[in-house]
N, CA, C and O atoms as CSV, one atom per row, in Angstrom:
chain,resi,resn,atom,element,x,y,z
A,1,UNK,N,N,-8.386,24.761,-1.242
A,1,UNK,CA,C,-7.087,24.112,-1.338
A,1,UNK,C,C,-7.197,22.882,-2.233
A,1,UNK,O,O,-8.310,22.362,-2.142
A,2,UNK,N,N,-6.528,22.389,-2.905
A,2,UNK,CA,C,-6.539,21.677,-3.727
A,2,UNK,C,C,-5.838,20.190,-3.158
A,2,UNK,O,O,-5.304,20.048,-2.058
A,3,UNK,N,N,-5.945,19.467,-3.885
A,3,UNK,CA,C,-5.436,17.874,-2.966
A,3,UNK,C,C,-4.107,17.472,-3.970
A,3,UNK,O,O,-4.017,17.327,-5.189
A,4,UNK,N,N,-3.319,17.386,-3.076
A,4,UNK,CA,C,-1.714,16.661,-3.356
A,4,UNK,C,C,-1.686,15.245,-3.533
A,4,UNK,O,O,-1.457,14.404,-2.664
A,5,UNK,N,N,-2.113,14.935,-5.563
A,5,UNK,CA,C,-1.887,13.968,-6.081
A,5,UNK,C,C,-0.741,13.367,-6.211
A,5,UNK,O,O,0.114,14.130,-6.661
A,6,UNK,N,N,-0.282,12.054,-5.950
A,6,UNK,CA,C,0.956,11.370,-6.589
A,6,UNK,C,C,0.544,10.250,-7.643
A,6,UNK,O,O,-0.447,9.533,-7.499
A,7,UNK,N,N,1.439,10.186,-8.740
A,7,UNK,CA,C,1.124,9.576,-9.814
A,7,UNK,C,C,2.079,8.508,-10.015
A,7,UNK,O,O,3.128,9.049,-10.366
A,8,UNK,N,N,2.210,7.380,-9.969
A,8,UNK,CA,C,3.690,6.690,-10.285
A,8,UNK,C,C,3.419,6.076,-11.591
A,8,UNK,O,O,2.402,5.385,-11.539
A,9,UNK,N,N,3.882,6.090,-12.541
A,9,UNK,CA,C,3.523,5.535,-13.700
A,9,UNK,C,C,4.913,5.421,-14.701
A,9,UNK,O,O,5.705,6.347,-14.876
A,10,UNK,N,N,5.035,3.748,-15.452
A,10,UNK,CA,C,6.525,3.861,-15.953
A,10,UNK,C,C,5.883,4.282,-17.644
A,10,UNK,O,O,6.615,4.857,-18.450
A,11,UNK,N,N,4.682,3.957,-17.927
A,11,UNK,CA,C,4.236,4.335,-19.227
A,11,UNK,C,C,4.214,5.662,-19.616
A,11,UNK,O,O,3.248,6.332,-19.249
A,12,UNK,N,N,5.058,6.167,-20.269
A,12,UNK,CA,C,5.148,7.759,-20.330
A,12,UNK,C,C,4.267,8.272,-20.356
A,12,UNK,O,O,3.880,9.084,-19.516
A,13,UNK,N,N,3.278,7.660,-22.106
A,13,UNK,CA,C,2.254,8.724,-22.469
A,13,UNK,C,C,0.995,8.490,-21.460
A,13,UNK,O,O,-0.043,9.101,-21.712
A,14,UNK,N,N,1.049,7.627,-20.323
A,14,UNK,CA,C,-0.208,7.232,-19.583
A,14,UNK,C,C,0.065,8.707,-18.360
A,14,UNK,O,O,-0.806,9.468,-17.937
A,15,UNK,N,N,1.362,8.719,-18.084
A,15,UNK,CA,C,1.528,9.717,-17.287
A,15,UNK,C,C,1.486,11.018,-17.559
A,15,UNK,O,O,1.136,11.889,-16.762
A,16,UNK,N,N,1.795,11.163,-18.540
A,16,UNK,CA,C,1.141,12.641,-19.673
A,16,UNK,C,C,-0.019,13.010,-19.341
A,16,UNK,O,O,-0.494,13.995,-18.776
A,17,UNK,N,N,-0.336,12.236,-19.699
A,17,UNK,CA,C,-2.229,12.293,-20.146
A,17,UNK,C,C,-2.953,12.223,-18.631
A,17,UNK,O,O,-4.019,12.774,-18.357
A,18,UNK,N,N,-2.391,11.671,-17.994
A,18,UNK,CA,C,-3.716,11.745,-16.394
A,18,UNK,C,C,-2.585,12.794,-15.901
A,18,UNK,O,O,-3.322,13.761,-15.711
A,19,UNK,N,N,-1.477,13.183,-15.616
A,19,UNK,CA,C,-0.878,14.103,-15.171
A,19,UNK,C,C,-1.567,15.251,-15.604
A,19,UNK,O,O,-2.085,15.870,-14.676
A,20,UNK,N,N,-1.772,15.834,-16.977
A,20,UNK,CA,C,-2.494,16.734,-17.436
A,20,UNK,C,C,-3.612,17.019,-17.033
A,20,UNK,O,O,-3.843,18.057,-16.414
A,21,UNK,N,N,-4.528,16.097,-17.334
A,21,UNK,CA,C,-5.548,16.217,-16.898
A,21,UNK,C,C,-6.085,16.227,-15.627
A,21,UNK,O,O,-7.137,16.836,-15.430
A,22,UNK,N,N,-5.435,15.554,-14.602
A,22,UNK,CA,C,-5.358,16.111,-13.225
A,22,UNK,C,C,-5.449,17.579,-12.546
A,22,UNK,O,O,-6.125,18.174,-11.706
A,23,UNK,N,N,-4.137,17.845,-13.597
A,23,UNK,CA,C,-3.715,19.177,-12.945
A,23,UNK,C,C,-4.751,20.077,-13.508
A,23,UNK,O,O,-5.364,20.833,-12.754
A,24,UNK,N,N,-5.002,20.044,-14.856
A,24,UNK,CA,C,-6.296,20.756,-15.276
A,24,UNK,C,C,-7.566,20.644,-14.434
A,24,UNK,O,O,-8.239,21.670,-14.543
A,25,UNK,N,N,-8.044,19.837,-13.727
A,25,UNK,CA,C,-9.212,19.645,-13.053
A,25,UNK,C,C,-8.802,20.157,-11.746
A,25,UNK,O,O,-9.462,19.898,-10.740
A,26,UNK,N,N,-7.823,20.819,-11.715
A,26,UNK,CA,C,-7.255,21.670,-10.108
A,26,UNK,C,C,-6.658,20.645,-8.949
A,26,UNK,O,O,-6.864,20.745,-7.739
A,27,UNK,N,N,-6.151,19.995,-9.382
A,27,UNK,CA,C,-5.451,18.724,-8.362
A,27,UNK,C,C,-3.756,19.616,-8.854
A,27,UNK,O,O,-3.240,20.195,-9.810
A,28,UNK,N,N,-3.472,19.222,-7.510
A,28,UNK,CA,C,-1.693,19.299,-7.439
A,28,UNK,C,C,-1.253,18.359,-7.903
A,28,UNK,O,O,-1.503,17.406,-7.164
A,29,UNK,N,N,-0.728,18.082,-8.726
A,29,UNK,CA,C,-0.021,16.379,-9.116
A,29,UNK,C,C,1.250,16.414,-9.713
A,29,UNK,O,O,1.701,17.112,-10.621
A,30,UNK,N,N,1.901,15.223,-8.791
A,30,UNK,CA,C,3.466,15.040,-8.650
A,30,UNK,C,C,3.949,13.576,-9.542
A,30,UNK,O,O,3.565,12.460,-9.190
A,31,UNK,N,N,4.685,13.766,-10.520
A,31,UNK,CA,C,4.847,12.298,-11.120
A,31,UNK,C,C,6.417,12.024,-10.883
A,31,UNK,O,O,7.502,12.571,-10.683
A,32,UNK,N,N,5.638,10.548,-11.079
A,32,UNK,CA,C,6.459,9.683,-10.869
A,32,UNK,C,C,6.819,8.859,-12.004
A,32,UNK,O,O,5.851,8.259,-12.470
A,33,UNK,N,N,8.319,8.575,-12.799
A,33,UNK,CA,C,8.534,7.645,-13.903
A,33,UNK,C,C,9.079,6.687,-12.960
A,33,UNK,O,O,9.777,5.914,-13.615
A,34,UNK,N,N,9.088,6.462,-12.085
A,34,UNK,CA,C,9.974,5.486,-11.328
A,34,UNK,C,C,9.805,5.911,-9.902
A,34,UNK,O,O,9.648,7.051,-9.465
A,35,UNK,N,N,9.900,4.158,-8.919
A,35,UNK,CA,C,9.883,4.499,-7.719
A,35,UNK,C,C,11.061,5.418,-7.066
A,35,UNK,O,O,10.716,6.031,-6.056
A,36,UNK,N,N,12.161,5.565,-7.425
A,36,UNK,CA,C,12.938,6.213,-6.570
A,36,UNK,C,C,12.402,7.328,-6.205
A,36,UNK,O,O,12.186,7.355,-4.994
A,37,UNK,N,N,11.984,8.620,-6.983
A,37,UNK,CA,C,11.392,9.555,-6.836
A,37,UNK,C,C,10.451,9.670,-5.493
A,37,UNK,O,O,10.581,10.297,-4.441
A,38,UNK,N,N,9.423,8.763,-6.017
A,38,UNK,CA,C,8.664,8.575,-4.589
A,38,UNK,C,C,9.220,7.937,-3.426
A,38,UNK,O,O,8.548,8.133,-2.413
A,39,UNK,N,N,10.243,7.235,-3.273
A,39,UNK,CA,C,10.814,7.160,-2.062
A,39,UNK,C,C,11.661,7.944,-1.759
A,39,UNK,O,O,12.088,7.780,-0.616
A,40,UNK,N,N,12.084,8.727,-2.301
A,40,UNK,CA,C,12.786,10.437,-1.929
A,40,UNK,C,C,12.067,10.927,-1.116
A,40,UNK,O,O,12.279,11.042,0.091
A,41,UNK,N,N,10.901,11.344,-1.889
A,41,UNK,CA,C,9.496,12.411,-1.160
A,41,UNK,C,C,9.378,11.620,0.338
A,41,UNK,O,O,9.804,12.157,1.360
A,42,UNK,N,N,8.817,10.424,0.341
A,42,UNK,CA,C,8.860,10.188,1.636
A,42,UNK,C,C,9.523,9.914,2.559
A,42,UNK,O,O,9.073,9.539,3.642
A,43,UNK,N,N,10.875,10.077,2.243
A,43,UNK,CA,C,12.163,10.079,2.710
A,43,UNK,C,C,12.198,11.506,3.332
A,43,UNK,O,O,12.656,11.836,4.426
A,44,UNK,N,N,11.689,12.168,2.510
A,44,UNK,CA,C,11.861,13.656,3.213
A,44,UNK,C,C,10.435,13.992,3.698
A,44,UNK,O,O,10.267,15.211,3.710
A,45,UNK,N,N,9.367,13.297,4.096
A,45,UNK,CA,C,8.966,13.427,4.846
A,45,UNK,C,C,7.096,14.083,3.966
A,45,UNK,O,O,5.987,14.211,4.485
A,46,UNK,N,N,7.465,14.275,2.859
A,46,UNK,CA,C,6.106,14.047,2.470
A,46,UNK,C,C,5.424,13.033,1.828
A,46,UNK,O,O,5.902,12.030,1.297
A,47,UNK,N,N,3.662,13.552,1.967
A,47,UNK,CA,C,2.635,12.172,1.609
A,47,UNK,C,C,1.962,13.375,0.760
A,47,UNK,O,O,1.945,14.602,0.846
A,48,UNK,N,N,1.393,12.353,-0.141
A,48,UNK,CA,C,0.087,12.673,-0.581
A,48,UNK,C,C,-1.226,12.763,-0.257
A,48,UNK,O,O,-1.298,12.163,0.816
A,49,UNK,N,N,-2.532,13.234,-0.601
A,49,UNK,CA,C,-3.780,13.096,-0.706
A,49,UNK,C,C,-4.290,11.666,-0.651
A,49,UNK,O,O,-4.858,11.043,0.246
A,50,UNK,N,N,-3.876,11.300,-2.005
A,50,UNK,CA,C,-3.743,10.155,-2.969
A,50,UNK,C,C,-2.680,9.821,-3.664
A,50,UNK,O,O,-1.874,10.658,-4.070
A,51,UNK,N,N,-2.564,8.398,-3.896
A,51,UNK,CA,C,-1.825,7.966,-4.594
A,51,UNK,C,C,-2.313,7.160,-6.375
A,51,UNK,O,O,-3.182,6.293,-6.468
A,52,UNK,N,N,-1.860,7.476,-7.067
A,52,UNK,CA,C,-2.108,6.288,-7.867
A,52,UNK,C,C,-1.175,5.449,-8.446
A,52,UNK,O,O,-0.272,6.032,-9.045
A,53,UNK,N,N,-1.144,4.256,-8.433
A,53,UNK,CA,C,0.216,3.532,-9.256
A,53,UNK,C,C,-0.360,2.719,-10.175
A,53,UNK,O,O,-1.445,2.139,-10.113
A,54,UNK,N,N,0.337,2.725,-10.906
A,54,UNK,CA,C,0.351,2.116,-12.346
A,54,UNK,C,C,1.251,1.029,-12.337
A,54,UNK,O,O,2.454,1.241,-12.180
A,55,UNK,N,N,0.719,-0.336,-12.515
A,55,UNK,CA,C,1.611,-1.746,-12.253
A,55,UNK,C,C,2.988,-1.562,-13.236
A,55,UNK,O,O,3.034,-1.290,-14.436
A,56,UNK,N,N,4.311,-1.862,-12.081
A,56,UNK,CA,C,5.292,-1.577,-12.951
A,56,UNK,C,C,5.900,-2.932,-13.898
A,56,UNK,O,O,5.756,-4.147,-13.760
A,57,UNK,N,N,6.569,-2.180,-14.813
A,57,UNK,CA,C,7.291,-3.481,-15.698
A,57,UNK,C,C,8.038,-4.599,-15.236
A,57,UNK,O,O,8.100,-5.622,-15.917
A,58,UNK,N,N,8.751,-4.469,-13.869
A,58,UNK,CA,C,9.324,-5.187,-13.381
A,58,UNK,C,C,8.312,-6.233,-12.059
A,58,UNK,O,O,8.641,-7.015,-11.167
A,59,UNK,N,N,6.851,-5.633,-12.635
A,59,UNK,CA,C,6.007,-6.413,-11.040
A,59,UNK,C,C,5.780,-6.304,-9.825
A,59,UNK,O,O,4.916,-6.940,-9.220
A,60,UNK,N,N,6.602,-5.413,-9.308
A,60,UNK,CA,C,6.833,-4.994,-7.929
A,60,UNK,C,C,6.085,-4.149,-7.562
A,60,UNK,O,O,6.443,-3.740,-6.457
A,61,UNK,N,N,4.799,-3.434,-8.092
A,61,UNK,CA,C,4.126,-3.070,-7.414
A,61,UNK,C,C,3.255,-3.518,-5.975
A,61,UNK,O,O,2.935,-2.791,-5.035
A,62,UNK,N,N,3.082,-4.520,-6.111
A,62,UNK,CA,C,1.947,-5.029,-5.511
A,62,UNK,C,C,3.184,-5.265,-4.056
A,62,UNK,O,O,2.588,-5.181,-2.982
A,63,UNK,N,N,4.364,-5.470,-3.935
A,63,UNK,CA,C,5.354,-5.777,-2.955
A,63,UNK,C,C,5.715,-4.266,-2.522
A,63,UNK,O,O,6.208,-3.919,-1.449
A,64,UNK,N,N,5.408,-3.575,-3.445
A,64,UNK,CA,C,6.011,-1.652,-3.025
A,64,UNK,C,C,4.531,-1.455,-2.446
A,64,UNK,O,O,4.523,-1.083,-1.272
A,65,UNK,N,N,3.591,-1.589,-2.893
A,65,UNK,CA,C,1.763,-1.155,-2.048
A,65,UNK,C,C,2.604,-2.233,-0.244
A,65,UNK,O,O,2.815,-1.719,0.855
A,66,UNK,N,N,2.782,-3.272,-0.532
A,66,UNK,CA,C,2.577,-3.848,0.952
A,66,UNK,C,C,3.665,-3.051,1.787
A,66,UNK,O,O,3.491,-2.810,2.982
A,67,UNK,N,N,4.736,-2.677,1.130
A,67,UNK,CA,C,5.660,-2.218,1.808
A,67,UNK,C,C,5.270,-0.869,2.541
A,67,UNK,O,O,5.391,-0.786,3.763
A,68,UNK,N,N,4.788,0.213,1.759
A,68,UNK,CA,C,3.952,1.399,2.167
A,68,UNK,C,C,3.032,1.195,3.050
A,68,UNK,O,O,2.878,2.075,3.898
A,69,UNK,N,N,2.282,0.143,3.089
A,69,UNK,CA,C,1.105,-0.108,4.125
A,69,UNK,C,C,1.858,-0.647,5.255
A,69,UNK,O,O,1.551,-0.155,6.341
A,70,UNK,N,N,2.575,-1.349,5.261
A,70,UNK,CA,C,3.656,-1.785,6.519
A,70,UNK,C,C,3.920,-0.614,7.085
A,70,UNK,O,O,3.402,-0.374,8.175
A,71,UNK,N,N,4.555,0.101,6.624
A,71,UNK,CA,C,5.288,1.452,7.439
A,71,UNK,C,C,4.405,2.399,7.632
A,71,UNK,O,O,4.664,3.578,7.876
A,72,UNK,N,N,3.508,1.986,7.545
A,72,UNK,CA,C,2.117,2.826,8.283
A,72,UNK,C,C,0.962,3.724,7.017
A,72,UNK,O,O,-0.258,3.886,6.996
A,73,UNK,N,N,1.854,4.059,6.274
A,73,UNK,CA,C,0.887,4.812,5.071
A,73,UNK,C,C,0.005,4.733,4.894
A,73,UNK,O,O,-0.133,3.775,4.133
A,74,UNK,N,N,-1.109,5.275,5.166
A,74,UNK,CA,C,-2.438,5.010,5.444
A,74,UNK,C,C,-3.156,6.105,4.138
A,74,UNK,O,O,-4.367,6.307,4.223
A,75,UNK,N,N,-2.565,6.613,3.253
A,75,UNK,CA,C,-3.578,7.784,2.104
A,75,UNK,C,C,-4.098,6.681,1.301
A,75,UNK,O,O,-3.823,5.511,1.567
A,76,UNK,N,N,-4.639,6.931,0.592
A,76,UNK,CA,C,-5.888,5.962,-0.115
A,76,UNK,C,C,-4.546,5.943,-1.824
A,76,UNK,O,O,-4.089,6.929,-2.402
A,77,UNK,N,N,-4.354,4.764,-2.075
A,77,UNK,CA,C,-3.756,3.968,-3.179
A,77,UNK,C,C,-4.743,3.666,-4.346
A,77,UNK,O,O,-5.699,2.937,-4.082
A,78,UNK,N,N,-4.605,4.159,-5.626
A,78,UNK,CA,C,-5.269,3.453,-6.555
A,78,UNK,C,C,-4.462,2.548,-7.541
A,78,UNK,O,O,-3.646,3.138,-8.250
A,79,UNK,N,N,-4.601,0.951,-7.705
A,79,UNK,CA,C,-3.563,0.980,-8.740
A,79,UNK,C,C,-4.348,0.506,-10.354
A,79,UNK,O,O,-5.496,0.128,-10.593
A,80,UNK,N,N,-3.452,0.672,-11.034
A,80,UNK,CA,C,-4.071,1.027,-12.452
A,80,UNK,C,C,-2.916,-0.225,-13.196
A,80,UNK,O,O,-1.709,-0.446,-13.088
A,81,UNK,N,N,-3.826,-0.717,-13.812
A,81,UNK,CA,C,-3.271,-2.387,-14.266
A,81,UNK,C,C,-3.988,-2.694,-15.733
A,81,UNK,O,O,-5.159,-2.686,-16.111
A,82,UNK,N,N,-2.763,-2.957,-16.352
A,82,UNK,CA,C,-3.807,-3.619,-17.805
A,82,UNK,C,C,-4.031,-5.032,-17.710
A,82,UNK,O,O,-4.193,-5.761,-18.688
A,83,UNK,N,N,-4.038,-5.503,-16.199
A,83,UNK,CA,C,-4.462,-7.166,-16.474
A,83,UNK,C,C,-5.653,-7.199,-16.007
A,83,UNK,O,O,-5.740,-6.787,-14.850
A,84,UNK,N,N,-6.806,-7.615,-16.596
A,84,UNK,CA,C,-7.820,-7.223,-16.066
A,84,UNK,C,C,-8.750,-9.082,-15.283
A,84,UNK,O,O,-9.921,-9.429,-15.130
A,85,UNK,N,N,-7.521,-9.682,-15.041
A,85,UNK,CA,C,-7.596,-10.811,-14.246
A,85,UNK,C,C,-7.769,-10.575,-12.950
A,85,UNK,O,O,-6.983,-10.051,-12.161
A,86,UNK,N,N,-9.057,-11.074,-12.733
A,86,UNK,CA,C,-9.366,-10.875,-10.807
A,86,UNK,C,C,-8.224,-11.346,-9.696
A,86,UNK,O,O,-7.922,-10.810,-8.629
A,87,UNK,N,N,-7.897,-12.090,-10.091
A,87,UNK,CA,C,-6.881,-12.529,-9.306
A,87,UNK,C,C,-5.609,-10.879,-9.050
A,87,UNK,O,O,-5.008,-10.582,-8.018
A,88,UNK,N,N,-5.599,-10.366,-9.988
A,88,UNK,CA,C,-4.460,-9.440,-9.811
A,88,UNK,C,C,-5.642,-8.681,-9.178
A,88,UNK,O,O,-5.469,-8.541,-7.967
A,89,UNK,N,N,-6.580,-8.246,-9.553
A,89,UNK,CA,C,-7.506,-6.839,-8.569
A,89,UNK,C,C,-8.101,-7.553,-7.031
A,89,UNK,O,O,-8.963,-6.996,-6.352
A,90,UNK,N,N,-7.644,-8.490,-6.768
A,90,UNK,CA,C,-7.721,-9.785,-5.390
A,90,UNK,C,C,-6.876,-9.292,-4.750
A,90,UNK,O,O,-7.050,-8.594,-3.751
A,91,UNK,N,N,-5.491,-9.700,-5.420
A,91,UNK,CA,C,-4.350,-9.385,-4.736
A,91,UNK,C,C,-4.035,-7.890,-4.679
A,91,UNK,O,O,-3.137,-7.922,-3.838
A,92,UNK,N,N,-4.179,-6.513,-5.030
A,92,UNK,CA,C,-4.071,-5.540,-5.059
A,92,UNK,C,C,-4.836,-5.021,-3.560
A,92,UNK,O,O,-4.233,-4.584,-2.579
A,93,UNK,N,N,-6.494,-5.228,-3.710
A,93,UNK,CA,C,-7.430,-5.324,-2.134
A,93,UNK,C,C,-6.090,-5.987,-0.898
A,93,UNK,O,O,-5.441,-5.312,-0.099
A,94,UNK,N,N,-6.033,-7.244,-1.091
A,94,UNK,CA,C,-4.909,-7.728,-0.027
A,94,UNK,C,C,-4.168,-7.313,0.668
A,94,UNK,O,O,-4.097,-7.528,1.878
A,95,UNK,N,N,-3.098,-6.261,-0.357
A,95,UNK,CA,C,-2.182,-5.854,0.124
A,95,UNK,C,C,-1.871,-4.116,0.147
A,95,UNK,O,O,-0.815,-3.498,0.008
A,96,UNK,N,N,-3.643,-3.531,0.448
A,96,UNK,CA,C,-3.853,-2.365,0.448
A,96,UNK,C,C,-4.202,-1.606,-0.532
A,96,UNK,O,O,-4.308,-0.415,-0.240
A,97,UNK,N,N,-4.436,-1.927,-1.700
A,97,UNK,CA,C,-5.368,-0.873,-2.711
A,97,UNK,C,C,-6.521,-0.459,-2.132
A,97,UNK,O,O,-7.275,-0.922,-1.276
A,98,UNK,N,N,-6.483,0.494,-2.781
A,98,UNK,CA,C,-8.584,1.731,-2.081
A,98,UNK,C,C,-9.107,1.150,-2.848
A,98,UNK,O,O,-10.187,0.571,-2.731
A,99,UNK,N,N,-8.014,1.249,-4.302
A,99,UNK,CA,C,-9.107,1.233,-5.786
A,99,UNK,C,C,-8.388,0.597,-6.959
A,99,UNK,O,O,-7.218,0.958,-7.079
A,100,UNK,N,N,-8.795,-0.184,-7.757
A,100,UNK,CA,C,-8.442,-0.547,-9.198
A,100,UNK,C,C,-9.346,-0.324,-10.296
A,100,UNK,O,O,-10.530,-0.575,-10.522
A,101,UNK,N,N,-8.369,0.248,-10.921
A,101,UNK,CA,C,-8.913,0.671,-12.592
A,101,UNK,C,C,-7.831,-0.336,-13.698
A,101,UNK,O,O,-6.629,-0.555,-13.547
A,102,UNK,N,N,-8.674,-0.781,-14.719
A,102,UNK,CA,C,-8.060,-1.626,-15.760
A,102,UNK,C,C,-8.119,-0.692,-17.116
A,102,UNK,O,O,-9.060,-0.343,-17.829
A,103,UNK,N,N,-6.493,-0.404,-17.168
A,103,UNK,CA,C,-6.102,0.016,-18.029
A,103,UNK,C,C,-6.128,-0.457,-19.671
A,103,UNK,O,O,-5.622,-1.520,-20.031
A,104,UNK,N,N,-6.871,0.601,-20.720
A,104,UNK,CA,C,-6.741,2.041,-20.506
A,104,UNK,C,C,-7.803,2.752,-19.709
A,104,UNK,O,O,-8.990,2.627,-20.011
A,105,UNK,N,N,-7.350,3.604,-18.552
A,105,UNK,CA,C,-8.671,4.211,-18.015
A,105,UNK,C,C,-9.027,5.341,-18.512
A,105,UNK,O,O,-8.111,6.123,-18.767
A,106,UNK,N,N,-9.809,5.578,-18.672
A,106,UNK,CA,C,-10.866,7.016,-18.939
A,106,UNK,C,C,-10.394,7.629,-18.065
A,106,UNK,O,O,-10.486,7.179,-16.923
A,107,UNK,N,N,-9.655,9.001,-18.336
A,107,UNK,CA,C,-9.584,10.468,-17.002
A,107,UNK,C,C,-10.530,10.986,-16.323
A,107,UNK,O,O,-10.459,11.654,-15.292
A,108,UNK,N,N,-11.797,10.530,-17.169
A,108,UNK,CA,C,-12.999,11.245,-16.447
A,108,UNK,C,C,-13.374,10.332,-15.303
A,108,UNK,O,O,-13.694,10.859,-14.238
A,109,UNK,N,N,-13.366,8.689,-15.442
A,109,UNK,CA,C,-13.193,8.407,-14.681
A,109,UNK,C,C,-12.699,8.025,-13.475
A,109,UNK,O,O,-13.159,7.567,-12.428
A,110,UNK,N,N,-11.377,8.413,-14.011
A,110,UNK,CA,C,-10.328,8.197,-12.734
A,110,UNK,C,C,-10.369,9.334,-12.061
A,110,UNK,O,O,-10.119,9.125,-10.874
A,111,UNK,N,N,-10.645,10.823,-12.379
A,111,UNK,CA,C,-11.173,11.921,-11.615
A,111,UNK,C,C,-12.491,11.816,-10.878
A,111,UNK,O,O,-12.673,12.469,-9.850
A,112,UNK,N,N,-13.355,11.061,-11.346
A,112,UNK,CA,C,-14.568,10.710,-10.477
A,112,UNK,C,C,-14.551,9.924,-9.778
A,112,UNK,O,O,-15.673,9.769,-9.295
A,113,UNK,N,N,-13.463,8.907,-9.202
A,113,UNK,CA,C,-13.212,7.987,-8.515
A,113,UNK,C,C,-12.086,9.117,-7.469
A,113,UNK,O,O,-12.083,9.332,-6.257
A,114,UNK,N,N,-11.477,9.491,-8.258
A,114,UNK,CA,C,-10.741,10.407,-6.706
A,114,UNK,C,C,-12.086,10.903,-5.888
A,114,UNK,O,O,-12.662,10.405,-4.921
A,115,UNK,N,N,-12.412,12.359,-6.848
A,115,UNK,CA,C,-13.301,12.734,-5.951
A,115,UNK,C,C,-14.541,12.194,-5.271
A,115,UNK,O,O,-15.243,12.918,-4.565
A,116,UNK,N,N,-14.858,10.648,-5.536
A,116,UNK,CA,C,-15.561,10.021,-5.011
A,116,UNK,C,C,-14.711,9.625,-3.251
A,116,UNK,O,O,-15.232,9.711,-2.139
A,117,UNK,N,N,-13.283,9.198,-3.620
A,117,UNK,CA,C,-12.465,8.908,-2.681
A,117,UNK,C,C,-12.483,10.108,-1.796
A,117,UNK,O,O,-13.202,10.007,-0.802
A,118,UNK,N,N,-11.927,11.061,-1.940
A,118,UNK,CA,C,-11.289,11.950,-1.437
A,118,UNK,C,C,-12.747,13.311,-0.578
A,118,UNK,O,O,-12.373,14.326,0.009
């Protein structure tokens, strides 16, 4: 059986490219250009494997990770950030990240970090 990836990412071609390559390496993977989507899904009642998010343009990631961990969500979060300031991969740990990668990431590595996770 294969593991039910979620991807949230507002950078198109970032979501292309690990979406692809995900699914090529036999992962199920569900994207996301925007949170609404993913608060649909769990609105209706599904989760993922994994998650990965990609820090959005408007900042609110790190307030959407605490919010998910509040309401119990417990699947393992990666978020994927081009600030590669500790302080942001500080605050990410804080408020429930598994994992941070500083964007641009390597697919090979972000597939070896799932299946390290998972």
């Amino acid at each position: 059986m294969n593991s039910a990836l979620w991807l949230l990412e507002s950078e198109p071609l970032s979501l292309q490219l690990h979406a692809n390559f995900l699914n090529k390496s036999g992962y199920s993977v569900t994207s996301f250009a925007n949170p609404d989507g993913l608060h649909a899904s769990l609105a209706e009642g599904a989760t993922p494997d994994l998650m990965i998010m990609g820090t959005m343009a408007d900042g609110k990631s790190l307030s959407m990770m605490r919010q998910l961990r509040q309401q119990g969500l417990e699947f393992p979060i990666f978020m994927m950030s081009s600030s590669s300031d500790p302080i942001d991969l500080i605050m990410a740990f804080e408020v429930g990240a598994d994992d941070f990668l500083v964007k641009p990431v390597n697919p090979r590595e972000l597939l070896a970090r799932i299946q390290a996770c998972l």
